[in-house]
PLY file of the C-alpha trace (Angstrom):
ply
format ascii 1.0
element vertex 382
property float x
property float y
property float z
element edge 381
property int vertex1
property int vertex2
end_header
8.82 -36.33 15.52
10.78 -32.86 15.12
14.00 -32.74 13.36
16.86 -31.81 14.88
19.14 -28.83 14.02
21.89 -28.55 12.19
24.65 -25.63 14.12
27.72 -25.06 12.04
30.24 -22.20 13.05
34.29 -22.75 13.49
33.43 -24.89 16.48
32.29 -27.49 13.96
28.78 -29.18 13.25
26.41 -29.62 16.30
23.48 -31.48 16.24
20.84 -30.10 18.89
17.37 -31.58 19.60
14.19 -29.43 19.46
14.75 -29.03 22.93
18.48 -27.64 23.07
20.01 -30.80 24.12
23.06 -31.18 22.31
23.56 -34.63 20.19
27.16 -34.57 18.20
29.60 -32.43 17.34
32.01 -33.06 14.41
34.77 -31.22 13.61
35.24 -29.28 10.18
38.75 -30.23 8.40
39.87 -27.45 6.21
42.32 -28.71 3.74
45.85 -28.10 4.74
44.84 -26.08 7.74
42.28 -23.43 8.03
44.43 -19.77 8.18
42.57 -17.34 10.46
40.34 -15.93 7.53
38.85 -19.19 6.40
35.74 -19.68 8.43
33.44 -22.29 8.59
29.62 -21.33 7.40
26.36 -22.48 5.87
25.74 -26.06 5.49
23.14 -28.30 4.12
21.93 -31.62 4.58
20.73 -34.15 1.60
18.71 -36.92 1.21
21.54 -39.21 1.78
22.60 -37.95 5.20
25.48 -36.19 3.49
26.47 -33.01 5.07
27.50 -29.87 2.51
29.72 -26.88 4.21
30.50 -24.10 2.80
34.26 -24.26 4.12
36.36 -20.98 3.96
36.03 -17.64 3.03
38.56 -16.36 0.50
39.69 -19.96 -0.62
36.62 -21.76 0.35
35.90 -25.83 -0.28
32.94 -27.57 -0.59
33.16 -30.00 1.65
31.24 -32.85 2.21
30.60 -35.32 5.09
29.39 -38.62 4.28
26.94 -40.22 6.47
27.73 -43.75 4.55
31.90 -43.79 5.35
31.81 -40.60 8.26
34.76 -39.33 5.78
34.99 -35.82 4.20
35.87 -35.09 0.89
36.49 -31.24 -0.74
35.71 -29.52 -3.92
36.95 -25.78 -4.53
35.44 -23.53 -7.83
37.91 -21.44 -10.04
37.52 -17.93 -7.98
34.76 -18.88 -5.55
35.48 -16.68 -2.54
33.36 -14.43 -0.18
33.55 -11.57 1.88
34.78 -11.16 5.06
31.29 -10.96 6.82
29.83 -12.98 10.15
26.11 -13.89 7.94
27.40 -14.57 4.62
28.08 -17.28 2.68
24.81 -19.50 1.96
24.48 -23.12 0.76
21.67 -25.43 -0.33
21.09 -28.69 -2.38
18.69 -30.09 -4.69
19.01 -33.63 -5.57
22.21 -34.19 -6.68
23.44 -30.46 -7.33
25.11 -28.55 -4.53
24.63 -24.64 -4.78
26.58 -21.72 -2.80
27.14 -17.75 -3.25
29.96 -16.19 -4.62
31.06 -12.98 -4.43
34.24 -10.91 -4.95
36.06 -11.99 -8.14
33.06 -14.21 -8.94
29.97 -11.94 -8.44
28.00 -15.60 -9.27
26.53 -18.50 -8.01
28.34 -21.89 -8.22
26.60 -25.34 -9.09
28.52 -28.35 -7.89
27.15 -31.41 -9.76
27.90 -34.52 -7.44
27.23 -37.25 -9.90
30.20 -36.57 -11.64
32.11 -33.71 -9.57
31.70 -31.06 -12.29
30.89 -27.25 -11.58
29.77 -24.61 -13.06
29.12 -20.79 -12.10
26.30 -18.58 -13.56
23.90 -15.83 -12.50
26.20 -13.04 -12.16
25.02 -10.04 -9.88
27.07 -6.63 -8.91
28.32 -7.36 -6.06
27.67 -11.21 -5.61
25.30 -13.58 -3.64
24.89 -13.38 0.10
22.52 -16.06 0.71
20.89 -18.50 -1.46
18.32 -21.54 -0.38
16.21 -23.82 -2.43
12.09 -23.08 -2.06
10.42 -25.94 -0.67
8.42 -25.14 -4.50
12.08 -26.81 -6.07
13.05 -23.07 -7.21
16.14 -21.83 -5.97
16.34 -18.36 -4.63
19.19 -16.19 -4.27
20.03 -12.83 -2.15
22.30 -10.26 -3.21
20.34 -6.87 -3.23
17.08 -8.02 -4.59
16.16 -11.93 -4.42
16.97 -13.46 -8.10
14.80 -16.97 -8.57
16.70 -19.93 -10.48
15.44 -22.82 -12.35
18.35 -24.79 -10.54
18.43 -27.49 -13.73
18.52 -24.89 -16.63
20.16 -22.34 -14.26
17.82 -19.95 -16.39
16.59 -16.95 -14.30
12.42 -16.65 -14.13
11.97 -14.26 -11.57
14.00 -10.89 -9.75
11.82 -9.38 -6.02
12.68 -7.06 -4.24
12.05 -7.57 -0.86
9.85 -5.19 1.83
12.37 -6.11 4.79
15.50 -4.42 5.97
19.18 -5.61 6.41
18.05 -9.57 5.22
21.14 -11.62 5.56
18.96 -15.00 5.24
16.16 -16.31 3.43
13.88 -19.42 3.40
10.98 -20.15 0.95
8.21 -22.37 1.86
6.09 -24.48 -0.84
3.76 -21.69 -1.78
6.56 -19.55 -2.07
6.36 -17.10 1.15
9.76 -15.93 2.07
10.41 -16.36 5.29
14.05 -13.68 6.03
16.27 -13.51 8.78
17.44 -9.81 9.47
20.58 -7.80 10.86
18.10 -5.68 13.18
16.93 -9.01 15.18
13.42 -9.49 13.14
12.15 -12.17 11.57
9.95 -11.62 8.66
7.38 -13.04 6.55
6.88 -11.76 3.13
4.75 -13.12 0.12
5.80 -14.45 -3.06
6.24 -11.25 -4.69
7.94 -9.38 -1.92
5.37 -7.21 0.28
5.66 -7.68 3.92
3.13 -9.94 5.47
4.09 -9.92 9.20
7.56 -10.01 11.59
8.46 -10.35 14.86
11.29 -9.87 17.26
13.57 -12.78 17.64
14.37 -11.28 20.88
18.67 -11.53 19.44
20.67 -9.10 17.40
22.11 -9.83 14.03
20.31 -12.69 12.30
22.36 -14.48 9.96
20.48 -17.58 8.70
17.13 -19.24 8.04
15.70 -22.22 7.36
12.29 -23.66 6.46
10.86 -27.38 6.84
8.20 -29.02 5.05
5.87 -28.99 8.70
6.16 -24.95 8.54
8.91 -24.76 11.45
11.74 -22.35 11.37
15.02 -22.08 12.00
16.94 -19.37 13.00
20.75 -18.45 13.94
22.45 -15.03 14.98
25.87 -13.63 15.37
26.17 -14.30 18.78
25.31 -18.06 19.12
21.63 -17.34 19.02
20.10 -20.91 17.86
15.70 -19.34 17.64
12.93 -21.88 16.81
9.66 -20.39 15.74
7.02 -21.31 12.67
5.96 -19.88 9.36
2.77 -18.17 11.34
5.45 -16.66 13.19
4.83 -18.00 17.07
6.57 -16.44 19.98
9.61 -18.23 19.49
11.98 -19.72 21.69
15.92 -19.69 21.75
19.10 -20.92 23.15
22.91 -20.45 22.79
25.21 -22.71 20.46
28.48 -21.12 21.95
29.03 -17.40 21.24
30.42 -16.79 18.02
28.28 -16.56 14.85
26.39 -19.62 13.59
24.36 -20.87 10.28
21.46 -23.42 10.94
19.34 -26.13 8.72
17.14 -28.74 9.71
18.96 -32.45 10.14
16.36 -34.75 8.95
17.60 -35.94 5.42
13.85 -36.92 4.05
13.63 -32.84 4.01
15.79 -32.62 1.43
14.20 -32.08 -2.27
14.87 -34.43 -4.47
12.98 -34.30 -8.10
11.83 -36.99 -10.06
12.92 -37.47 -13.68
11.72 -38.87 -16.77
13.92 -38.71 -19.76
12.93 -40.54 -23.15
16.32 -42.67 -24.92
14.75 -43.78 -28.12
17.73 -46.17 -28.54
20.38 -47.14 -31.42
18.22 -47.78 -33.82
15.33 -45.56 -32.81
12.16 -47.12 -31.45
9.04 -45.05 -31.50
8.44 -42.33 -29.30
5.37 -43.81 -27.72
6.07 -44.35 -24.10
4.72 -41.39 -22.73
5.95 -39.76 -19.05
3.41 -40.04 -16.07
-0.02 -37.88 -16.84
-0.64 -36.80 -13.06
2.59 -37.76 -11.45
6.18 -38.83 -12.04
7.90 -41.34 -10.12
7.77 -40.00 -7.07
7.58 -41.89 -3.46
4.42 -42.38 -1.92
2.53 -41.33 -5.32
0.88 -43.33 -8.21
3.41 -43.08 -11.66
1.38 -43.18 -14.43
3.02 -43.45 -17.49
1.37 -44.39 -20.64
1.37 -45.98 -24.37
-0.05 -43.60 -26.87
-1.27 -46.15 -30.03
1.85 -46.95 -32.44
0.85 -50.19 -33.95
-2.50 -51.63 -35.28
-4.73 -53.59 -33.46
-2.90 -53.56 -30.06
-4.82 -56.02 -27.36
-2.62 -54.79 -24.51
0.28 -52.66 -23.53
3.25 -53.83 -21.24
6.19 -51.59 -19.51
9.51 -53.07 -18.69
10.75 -51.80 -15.42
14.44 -52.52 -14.49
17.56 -51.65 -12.85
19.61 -51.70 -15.38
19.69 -49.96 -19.15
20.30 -51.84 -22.43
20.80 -50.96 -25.65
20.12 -54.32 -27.91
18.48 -55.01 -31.50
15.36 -57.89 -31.19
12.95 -58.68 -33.92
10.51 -56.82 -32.04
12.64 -53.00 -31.59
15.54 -52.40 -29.61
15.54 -53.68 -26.02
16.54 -50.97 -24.14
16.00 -52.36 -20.46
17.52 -55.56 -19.36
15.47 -57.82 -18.13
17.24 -59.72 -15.68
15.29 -59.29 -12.45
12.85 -57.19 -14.25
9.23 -56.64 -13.28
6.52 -56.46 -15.95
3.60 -54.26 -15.94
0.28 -54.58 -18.24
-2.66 -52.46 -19.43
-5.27 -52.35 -21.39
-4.42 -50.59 -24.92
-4.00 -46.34 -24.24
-4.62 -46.93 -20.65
-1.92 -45.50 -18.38
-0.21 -47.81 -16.07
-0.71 -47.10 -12.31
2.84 -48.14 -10.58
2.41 -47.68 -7.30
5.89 -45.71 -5.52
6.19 -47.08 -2.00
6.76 -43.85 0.75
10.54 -45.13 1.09
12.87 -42.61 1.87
15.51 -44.78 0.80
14.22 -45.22 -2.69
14.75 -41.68 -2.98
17.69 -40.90 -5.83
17.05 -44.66 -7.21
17.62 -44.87 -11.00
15.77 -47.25 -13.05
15.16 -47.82 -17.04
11.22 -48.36 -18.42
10.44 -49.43 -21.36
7.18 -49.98 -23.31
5.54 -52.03 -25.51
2.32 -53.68 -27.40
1.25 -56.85 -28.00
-0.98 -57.40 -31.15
-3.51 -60.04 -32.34
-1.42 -63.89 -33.34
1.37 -62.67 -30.30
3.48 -60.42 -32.13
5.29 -57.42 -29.77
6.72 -54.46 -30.64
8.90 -52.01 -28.41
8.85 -48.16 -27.59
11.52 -46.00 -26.49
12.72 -45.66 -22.78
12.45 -43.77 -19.73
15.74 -43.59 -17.85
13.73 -42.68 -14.16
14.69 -41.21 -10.93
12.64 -41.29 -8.41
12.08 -38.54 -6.19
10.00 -36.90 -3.51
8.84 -34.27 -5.78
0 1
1 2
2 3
3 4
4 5
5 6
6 7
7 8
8 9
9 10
10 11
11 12
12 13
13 14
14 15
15 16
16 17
17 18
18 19
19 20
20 21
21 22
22 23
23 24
24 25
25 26
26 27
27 28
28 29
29 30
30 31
31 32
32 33
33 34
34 35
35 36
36 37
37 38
38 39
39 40
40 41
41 42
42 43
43 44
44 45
45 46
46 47
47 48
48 49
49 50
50 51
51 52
52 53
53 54
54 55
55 56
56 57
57 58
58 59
59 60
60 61
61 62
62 63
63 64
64 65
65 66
66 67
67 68
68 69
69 70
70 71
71 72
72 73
73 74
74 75
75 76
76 77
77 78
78 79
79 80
80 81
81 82
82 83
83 84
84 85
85 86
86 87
87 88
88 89
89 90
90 91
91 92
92 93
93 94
94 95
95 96
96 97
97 98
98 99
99 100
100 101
101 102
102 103
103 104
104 105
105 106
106 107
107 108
108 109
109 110
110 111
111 112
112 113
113 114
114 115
115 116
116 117
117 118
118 119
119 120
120 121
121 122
122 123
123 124
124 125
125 126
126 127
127 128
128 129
129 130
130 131
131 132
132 133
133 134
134 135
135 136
136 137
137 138
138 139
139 140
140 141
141 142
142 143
143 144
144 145
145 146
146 147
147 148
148 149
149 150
150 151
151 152
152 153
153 154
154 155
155 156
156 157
157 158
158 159
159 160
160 161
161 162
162 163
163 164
164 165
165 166
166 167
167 168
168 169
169 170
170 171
171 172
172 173
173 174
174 175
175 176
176 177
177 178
178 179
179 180
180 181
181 182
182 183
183 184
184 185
185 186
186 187
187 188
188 189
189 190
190 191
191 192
192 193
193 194
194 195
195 196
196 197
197 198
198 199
199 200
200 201
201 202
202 203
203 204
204 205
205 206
206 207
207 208
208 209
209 210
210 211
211 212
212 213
213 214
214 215
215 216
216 217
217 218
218 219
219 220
220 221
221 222
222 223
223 224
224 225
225 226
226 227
227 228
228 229
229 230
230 231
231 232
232 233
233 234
234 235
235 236
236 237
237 238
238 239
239 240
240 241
241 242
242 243
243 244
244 245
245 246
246 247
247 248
248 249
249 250
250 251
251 252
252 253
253 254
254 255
255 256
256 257
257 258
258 259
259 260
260 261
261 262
262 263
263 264
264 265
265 266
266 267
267 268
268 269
269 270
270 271
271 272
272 273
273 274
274 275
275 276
276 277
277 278
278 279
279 280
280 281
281 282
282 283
283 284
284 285
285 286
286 287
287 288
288 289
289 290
290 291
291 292
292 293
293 294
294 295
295 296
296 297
297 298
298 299
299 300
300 301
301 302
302 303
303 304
304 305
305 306
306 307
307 308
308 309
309 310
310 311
311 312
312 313
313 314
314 315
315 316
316 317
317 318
318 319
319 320
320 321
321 322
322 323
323 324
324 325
325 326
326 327
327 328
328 329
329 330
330 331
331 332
332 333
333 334
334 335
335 336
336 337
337 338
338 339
339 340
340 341
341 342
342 343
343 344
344 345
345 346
346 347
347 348
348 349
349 350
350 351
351 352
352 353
353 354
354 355
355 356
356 357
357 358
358 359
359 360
360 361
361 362
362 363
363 364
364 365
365 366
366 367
367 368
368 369
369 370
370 371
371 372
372 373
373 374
374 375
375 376
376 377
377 378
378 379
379 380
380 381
């Protein structure tokens, strides 16, 4: 089935079907009160069901919806603001990072980290951010003048285009990395991964403000004037209707569209084991996929590996190495020796964000077993 889409605009979040019929709306509180110049714009949905708005304009919050409690909750940035404009003011998330423009007194991007409610600001730019959005390749992408590309973990910058469109005020990356852009003149266009123009179309509305891809190649669009316009990344005729009459951002509602990458990080442990449990060869832990971790040789004569895979993390001396997963309701994997394990990742959305600890291991002729270092996991759906 289609996902449903995601209005937000002062009158709140609406939830629309494919088809224009309106689901929900939910109200946007604004801490305090919103004064007239704090406007609600962008938000984002993650894999949670948690809903991200970029709330205010020169004294914006982060706020968050969660699907879990139906409560909000709202995080501000030392000089975060915006200008004044209808289209600006983007927001996307990756994971468990939260990302939105910034422009003004911080001519940055900001990085809200929601597993422990840090931020951080980088990027800078003359002038600020517009728009940003995170590729459906797990880059993010960010609009102010040219497009600037983001490792969103390192927040290192790979990549500056300059795009063939006019008066882009949104942008949308698909998994190859097209850009898909949303522009002031009423076109839509499609433009590859370096810039040039590919195609456009009329959206048959005036003043585009926001775009948004999903992993099926369907777009989003929304416009100054309430215009809500579906259409594809081939660019179909598209079709439209009116989410009230004021300016609106857009993104697609289903949460298993939200990006989400697996993770693999070695903890040797206190005292070090050996660095021999290696990450997946062909795939990380991600749902639906094969992990495939392996143990390169560390000990003579090994007859067959083993990986420990629990919930929880440990951090305990044995005469075999330090245990580093606990093994209460742990499941136990074998191999033959320098054969990678094949762990198969059921294609659960809900496992999705799940941490776990693995641990690996030999056994040698006579019994004896020694232990490797860990992987602290996350599982993803990239």
């Amino acid at each position: 089935a289609q996902s449903n889409v995601l209005v937000s605009s002062n009158a709140g979040l609406r939830e629309y079907t494919p088809a224009a019929t309106l689901v929900q709306t939910t109200a946007v509180p604004y801490p305090g009160g919103a004064p007239a110049t704090e406007n609600v714009r962008d938000a984002a949905v993650d894999h949670r069901g948690d809903v991200h708005v970029f709330n205010g304009t020169f004294a914006p919050y982060m706020s968050t919806l969660s699907a879990a409690t139906g409560t909000w909750s709202h995080r501000a940035h030392p000089d975060w603001k915006t200008v004044n404009n209808v289209s600006y003011g983007g927001i996307a998330v990756l994971g468990e990072y939260v990302f939105v423009t910034s422009m003004i007194t911080l001519n940055a991007l900001v990085r809200f980290d929601l597993s422990d409610g840090s931020s951080t600001d980088f990027g800078g730019n003359f002038g600020g951010y517009i728009d940003l959005t995170i590729g459906r390749d797990g880059l993010l992408y960010a609009l102010g003048g040219t497009v600037r590309v983001f490792d969103p973990e390192t927040l290192q910058e790979i990549d500056t285009i300059a795009l063939a469109a006019g008066e882009v005020r949104g942008i949308a990356v698909d998994e190859v990395g097209e850009i898909y852009a949303a522009s002031w003149n009423g076109n839509i266009y499609r433009l590859a991964p370096d810039g040039s123009l590919v195609a456009s179309i009329p959206s048959g509305a005036n003043d585009l403000t926001d775009i948004d891809v999903d992993p099926n190649g369907r777009l989003v669009v929304g416009g100054r004037f309430g215009d809500v316009i579906l259409t594809d990344t081939a660019l179909s005729p598209p079709v439209s209707w009116k989410a009230g009459g004021g300016p609106v951002f857009v993104a697609f509602a289903d949460p298993t569209f939200s990006l989400y990458p697996a993770r693999e990080v070695a903890r040797p442990g206190t005292p070090p084991n050996p660095p021999a449990l290696l990450p997946g060869e062909t795939s990380g832990p991600v749902v639906g996929a094969v992990w495939d971790p392996s143990v390169r040789p560390f000990v003579p004569n090994a007859t067959q590996d083993f990986l420990i895979l629990s919930s929880v993390p440990e951090n305990a001396a044995t005469p075999f190495g330090t245990l580093l997963c606990n093994l209460a309701g742990a499941r136990v994997f074998t191999t033959a020796p320098g054969t990678s394990f094949q762990i198969d990742i059921a294609a659960d959305p809900a496992l999705v964000g799940r941490r776990m600890c693995a641990q690996g291991g030999s056994f040698t002729a006579g019994g004896r077993r020694a232990l490797t270092n860990a992987l602290d996991i996350t599982i993803g759906n990239f």
